[in-house]
N, C-alpha and C positions, 0 to 999 in steps of 0.2 A: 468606861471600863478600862482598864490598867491592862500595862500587858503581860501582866503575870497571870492576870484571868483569863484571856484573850487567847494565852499559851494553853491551859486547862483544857479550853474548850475546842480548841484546834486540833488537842493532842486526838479528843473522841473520834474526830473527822476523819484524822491520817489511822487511827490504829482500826476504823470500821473498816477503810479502803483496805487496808492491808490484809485484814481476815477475810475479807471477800475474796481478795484477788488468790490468798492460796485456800483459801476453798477451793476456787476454781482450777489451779492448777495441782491441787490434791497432794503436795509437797508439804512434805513438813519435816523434813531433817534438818539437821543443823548448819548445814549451810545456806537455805531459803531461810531458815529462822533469823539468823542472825541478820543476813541481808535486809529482809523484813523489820528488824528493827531499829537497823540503820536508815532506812527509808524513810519511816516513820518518825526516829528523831531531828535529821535535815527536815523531812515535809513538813514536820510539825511550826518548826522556827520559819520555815520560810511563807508558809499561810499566815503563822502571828505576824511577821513583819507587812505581809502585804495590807492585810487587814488593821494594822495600827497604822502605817504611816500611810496609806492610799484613802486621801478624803471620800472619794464616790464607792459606796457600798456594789453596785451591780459589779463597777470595775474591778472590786476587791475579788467580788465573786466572779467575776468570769478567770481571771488570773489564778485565781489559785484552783477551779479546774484545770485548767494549762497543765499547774503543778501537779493533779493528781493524774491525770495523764503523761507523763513523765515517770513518775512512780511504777505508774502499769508498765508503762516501754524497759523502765530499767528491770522490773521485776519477772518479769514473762520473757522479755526478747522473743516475743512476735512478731509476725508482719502488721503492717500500717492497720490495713482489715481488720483482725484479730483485734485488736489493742484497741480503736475505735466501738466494737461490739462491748467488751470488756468493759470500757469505761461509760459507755450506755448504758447497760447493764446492772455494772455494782451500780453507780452515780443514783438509777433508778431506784433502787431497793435502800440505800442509803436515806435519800431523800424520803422516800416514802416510809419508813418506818421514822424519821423526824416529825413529818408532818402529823403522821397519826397519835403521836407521844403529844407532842404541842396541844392538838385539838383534846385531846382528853382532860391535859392539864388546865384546860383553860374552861371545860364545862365542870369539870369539878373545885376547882381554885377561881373564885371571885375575881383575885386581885392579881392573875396572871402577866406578866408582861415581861418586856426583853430586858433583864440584868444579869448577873453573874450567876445571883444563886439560885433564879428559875433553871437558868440556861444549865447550867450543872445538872440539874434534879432531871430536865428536860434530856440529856445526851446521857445521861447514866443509866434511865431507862430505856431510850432506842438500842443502846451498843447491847446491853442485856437482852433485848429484843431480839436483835440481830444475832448476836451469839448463838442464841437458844437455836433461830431459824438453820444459821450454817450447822450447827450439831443433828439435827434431825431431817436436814431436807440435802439430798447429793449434788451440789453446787456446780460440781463438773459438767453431771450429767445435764441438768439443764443448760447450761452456758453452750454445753455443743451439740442439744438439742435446738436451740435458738441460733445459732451459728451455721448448724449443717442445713438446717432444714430447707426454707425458702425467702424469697425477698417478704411476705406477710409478715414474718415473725420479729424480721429486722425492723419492720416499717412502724409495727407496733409500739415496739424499745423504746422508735426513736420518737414517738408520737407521746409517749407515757412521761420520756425524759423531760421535753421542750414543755410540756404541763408544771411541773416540778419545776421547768426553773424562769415557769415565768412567775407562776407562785410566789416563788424564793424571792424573787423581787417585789413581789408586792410586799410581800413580808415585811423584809428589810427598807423599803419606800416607805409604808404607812400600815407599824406595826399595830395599833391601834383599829385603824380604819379596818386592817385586816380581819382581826377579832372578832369587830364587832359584825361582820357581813361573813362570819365562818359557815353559819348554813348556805348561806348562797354558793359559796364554793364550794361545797360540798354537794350540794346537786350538780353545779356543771362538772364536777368530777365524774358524778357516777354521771350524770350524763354520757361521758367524752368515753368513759370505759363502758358501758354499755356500746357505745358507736364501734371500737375496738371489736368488742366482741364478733358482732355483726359483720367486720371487716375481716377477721379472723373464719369464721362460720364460712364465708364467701367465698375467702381463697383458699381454703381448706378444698372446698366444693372444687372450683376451679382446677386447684393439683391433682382432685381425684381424675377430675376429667382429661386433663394433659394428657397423665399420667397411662390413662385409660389407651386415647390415644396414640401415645406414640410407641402401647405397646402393640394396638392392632396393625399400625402403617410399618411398624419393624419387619412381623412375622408371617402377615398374612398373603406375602408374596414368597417366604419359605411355606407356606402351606401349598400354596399355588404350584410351586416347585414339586414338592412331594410329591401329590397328587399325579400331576406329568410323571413321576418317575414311577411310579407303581403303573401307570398305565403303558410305561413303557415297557417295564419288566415283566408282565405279563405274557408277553410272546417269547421272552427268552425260557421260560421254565423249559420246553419241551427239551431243546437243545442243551439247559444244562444236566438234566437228568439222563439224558444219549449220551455226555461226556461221561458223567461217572460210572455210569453202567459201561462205559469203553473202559474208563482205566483199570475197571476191577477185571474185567474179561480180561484184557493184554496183562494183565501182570504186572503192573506196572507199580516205583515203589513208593513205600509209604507216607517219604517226602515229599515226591508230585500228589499225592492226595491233600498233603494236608496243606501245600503251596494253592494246591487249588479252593481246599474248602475255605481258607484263610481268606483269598480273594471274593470267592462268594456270599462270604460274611459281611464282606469289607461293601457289596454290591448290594446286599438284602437289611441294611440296618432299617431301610424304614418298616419292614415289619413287625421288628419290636415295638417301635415308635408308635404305627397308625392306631392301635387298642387304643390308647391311652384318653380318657374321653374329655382331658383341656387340651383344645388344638394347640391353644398358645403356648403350651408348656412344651409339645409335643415335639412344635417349629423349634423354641431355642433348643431342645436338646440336642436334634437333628443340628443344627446351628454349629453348636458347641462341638458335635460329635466330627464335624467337617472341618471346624478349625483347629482340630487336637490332631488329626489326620492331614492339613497342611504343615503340621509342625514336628510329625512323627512321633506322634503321641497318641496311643492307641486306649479309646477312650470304651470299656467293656461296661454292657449295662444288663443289671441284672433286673426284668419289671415282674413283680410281682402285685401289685396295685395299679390299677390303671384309673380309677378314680381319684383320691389325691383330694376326697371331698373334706374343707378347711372352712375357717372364717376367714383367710387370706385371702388377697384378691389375686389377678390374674397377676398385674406387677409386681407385686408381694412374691409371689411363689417363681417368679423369673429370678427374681431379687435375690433371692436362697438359694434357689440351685447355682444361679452365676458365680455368687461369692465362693462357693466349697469350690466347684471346678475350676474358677481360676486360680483359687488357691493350691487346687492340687497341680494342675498345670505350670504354677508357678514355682512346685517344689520337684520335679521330678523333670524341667526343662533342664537341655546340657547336661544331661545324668544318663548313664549309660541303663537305666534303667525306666522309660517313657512309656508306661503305661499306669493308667487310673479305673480302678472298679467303682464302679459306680450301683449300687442295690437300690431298689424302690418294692417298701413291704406293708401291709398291714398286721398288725396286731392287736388286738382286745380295744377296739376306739381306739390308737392312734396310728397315725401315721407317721413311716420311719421312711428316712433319708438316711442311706450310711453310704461316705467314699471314703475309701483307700489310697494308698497310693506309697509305694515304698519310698524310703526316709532313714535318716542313719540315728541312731538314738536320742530321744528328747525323753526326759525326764519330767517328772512330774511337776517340780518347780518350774521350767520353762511353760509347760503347756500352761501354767494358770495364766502366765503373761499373754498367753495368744490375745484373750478380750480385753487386755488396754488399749486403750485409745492412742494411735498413733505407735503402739510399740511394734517392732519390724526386727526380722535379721536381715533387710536389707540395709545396706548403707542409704540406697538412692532414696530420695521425699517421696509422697504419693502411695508408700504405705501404711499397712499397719489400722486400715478404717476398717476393712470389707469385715472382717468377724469383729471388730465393737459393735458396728451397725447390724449384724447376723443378729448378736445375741440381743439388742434393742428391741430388733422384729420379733423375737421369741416370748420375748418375759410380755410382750404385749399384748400377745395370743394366747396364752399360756402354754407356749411349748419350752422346748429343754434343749440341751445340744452336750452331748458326751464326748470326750475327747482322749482316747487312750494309745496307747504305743506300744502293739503286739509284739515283742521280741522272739516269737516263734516262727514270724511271717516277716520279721522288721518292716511294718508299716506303720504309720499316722494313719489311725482309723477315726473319722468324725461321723457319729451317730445322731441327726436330728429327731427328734419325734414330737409332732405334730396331732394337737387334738382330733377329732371329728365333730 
């Protein structure tokens, strides 16, 4: 093959990588574009030359992965992690829809084999393939579903990839032999992903259980706690009801009243709490409501549902609540104004989660940004996940999350509502 063909068919390779990669990164202005096809013109010249002038095919192909992992480094500037995942990844879905193109052309076409003009016919239907797939399927969204989630989902990638390229090399070793024993690799395929499956199944099982875990060994020594403190608070009622009934006799003025009722508020929050009939939610709130009150941030809860009955599980629903209060915590810290309302209500089947928390004007264009991945008005890394991941856990329940900025009250109101 010439390396004017060579170039052809290289070009499919670099310009698949490249629609993958901003799939993934959801960019498409004119500066990733251009970039993007300056990538792909260097990529393309420097896999034709590897593959022309480097006699051993494996070593062609392991080198000019090298090269498409460079492409990913220069086009994301990720970290190492990231860019690793990434090129497992596309590399997978790349491969994988070549192979399935090949195998088709080869039970419907007799005289299938490795030259220019199969190989063209071959890469003009996967990159259409592909195409089609980035137009209809959220490429982002899985990449940092497979990213964020656990080592199972990574282990997969990498189990799916080392398939493909060992393949590839049989390919390219003994394209022939390959053909002709294409059923047999195609049971141990489905074999190996069926095996996946089951390993996928397993530690799915296993994170529920962790998961389960380490939200019982979190909370249930703040249940422990509570418990103790209602038993303690029991003996005091007598004595605080002989205070109030003093200060209303003495005359006394209306600021020591409400200095005091303030404090006894501040002393009785597990009352609101104990109703609530998931202990575990009951423990992180009490939690939450301790560490807003180390911080001077006064954490007001309004329960109106003390059920909270979901398809969520118990870390699910820690998950949700944690995300809004640190986020409201996180906008109302260093603000001369450190308090957060927190409502729990039922209505008609669902349940509603709304917190507050005053905020200086956000606009409607900004609030839609709240659910991008990684977008923050902090400078510092480490934000910008907690409402992507929110609104993940929502669309997956079928709940909703409403987000408006009451200018009568100047607050960021976030209203979740949750099936039954």
């Amino acid at each position: 093959m010439s390396y004017f063909n060579q170039l052809i068919l290289s070009f499919f390779d670099m310009f698949m990588m490249v629609c993958l990669i901003l799939a993934i990164e959801a960019s498409f202005d004119k500066h990733i574009l251009i970039k993007g096809a300056i990538c792909t013109t260097i990529g393309t010249i420097l896999m034709t030359s590897v593959s022309y002038f480097t006699i051993s095919e494996p070593m062609s192909i392991s080198i000019n992965m090298l090269i498409a992992f460079f492409v990913i480094k220069i086009l994301t500037n990720k970290d190492f992690s990231s860019i690793v995942t990434i090129f497992l990844f596309s590399l997978s879905f790349i491969l994988g829809f070549q192979f399935i193109v090949a195998i088709v052309l080869d039970l419907i076409l007799n005289d299938f084999e490795y030259n220019f003009k199969y190989g063209l016919i071959s890469q003009s239907f996967a990159t259409i393939s592909l195409l089609m797939t980035v137009y209809f399927i959220p490429f982002k969204s899985l990449y940092s579903f497979i990213h964020d989630r656990n080592k199972v989902f990574h282990m997969i990638i990498v189990n799916i990839f080392f398939i493909y390229y060992v393949l590839l090399m049989v390919w390219y070793i003994d394209l022939n032999g390959f053909l002709e024993s294409i059923l047999a690799y195609l049971l141990i395929i489905i074999l190996i992903l069926v095996i996946n499956v089951v390993i996928l199944h397993n530690g799915l099982q296993n994170q529920a259980a962790h998961e389960k875990m380490k939200i019982y060994d979190t909370y249930l020594p703040v249940i422990e706690a509570i418990v103790e403190d209602i038993r303690l608070k029991q003996h005091d009622y007598h004595n605080q009801l002989q205070t109030l009934s003093s200060i209303k006799e003495n005359g006394l003025t209306s600021k020591t009243l409400e200095r005091y009722e303030k404090e006894l508020r501040s002393e009785t929050i597990w009352s609101k709490l104990i109703k609530i009939d998931n202990k575990i939610l009951m423990a992180f709130l009490y939690s939450k409501y301790k560490e807003g009150e180390k911080e001077g941030i006064d954490l007001s809860l309004d329960i109106r549902n003390y059920l909270l009955k979901s398809s969520f599980t118990d870390y699910e629903l820690v998950d949700i609540f944690g995300i809004v209060i640190d986020n409201a915590y996180e906008a109302v810290r260093n603000t001369p104004h450190q308090f957060v309302n927190l409502r729990i209500d039922y209505r008609e089947g669902v349940n509603i989660i709304e917190i507050s928390n005053p905020s200086d004007f956000i606009s409607s264009d900004d609030i839609r940004h709240f659910f991008e991945y990684h977008y923050s008005s902090k400078e510092e890394d480490g934000h910008g996940i907690g409402l992507y991941k929110l609104q993940k856990m929502l669309k997956k329940n079928s709940g909703n999350i409403i987000v408006h900025y009451d200018t009568t009250t100047s607050q960021i109101i976030f209203k979740i509502e949750i099936p039954t």
